[in-house]
N, C-alpha and C positions, 0 to 999 in steps of 0.2 A: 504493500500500500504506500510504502514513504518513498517507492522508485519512481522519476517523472516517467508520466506518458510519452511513450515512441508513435510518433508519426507510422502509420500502416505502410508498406509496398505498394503502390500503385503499379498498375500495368498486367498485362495479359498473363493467365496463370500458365505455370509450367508445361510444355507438351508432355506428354505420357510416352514414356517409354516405347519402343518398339517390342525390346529384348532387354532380360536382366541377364547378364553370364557374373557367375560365379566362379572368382579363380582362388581355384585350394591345391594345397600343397606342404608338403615340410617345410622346416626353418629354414631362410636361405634359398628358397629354391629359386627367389626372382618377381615374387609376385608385386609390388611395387614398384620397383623400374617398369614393369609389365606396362600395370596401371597409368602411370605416367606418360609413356611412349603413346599411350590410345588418346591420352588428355592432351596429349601437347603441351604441358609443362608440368614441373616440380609442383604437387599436389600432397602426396604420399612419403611419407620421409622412408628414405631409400638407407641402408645402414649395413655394416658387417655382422653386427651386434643379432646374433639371434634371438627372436625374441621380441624387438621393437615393436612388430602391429599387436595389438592386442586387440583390438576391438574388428569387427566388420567393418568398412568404410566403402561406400555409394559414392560413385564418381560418376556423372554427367559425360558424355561425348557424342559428338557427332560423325557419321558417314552417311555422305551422300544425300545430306540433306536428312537422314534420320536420325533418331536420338536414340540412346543405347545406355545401359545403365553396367558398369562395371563394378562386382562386389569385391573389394580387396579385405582378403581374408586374412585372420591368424595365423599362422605357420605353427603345427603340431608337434609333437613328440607320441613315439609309443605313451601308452596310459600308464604304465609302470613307470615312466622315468619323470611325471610329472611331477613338477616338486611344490607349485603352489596353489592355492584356489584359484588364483588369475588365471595361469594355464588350463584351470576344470573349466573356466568361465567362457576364454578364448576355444577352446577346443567346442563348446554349446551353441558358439555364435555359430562358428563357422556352421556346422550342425544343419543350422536356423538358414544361413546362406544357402546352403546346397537345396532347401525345401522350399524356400522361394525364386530361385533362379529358375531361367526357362531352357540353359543349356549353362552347361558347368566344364567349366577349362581346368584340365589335371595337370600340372604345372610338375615337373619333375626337373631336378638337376642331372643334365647329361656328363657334365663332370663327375657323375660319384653314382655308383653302383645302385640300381632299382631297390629301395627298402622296403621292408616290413611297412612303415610309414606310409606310401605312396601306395602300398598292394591295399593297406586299410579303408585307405581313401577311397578306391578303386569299388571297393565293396561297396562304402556306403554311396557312391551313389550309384550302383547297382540297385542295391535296396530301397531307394529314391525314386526308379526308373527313368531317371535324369538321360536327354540324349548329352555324350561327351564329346570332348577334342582333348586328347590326349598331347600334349605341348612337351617338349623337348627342349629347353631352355638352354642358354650358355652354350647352343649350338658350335660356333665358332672357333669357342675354344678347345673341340674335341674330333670336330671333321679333320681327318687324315691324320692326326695322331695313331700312335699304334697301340691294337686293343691287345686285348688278353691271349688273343692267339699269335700277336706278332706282327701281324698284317695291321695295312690301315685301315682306320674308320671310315666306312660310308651312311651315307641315309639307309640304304639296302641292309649291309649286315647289322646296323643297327636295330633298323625295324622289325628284322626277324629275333635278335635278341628281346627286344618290348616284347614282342607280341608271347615270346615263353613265358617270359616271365609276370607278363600282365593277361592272362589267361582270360579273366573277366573280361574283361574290352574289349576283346577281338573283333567287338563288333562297332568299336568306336576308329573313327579315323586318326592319323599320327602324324605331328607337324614339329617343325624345326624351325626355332625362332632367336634372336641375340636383339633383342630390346635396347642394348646399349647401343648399337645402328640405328634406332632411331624404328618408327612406326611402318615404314619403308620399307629401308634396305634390310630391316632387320627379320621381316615374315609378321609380325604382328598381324597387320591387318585382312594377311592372306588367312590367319587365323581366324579371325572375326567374320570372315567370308563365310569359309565353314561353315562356322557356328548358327551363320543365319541360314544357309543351307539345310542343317540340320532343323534347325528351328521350323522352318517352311515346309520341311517334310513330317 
């Protein structure tokens, strides 16, 4: 009562979303730079620091003249290694994202081995019946390096790697993206394409 009145918003209300996409994934795996590359600017604080999103966060963007709503999510741990309520709280929201989203981006770090983590996810949103787009992050920094057999990396024997070890999805499609290129050069937005693809079907 003793805070002065604020002057209301004027002006035309919000368009309504086309599409909400949900991007979930482990600590780390990239989903804010994500976020940001689709916004076009520093939005999301971007960090080394695993851990930093804690909450869900809705970002506005546009393509092609339509508006699209991005959920930037927690980044999780196995349930065993969670060490505070905040993480039980982060891990709820994200939860909450995957069951309002209309298509859900599986966000994985191609620098570092398929986890338990990412197979979890995988599940729920199978259990969801969510359509996905399985994301391959940090692209860049792993094409034609040499994998575990010696030989180099390609999109190919990559994909067939995912696809063992991501069992569930085999019937989601698989994309390769480096966010810090920018919403372009980097495959984002071939992502979002997808996504609406999926959505439309």
């Amino acid at each position: 009562e003793l805070l002065p009145e604020t002057p209301r918003e004027s002006g035309p209300p919000a368009t309504e979303p086309v599409m909400r996409i949900a991007i979930v994934g482990k600590r780390n795996a990239g989903k804010p730079t994500m976020v940001n590359a689709l916004a076009g600017e520093h939005l999301v604080i971007v960090s080394e620091i695993a851990g930093t999103t804690r909450d869900a966060v809705d970002v506005r963007f546009e393509r092609d003249g339509k508006v699209f709503v991005a959920i930037d999510t927690a980044g999780v741990r196995k349930r065993k290694s969670m060490g505070s309520q905040v993480e039980w709280w982060a891990y709820d929201r994200a939860q909450r994202s995957i069951a309002r989203a209309d298509v859900v981006i599986l966000l994985i770090d191609a620098t570092a081995p398929i986890s338990q983590v990412d197979k979890q996810r995988s599940h729920e949103i199978r259990t969801q019946f969510k359509p996905c787009v399985v994301v391959f992050n940090k692209w860049d920094l792993v094409e034609g390096s040499k994998g575990p057999t010696g030989k180099p990396i390609t999109i190919d024997n990559f994909r067939e790697y995912a696809e063992k070890e991501l069992t569930g999805l085999s019937f989601a499609p698989i994309a390769f993206t480096s966010p810090m290129h920018g919403a372009d050069d980097g495959g984002v937005w071939a992502v979002i394409d997808v996504a609406h693809e999926l959505f439309d079907q």
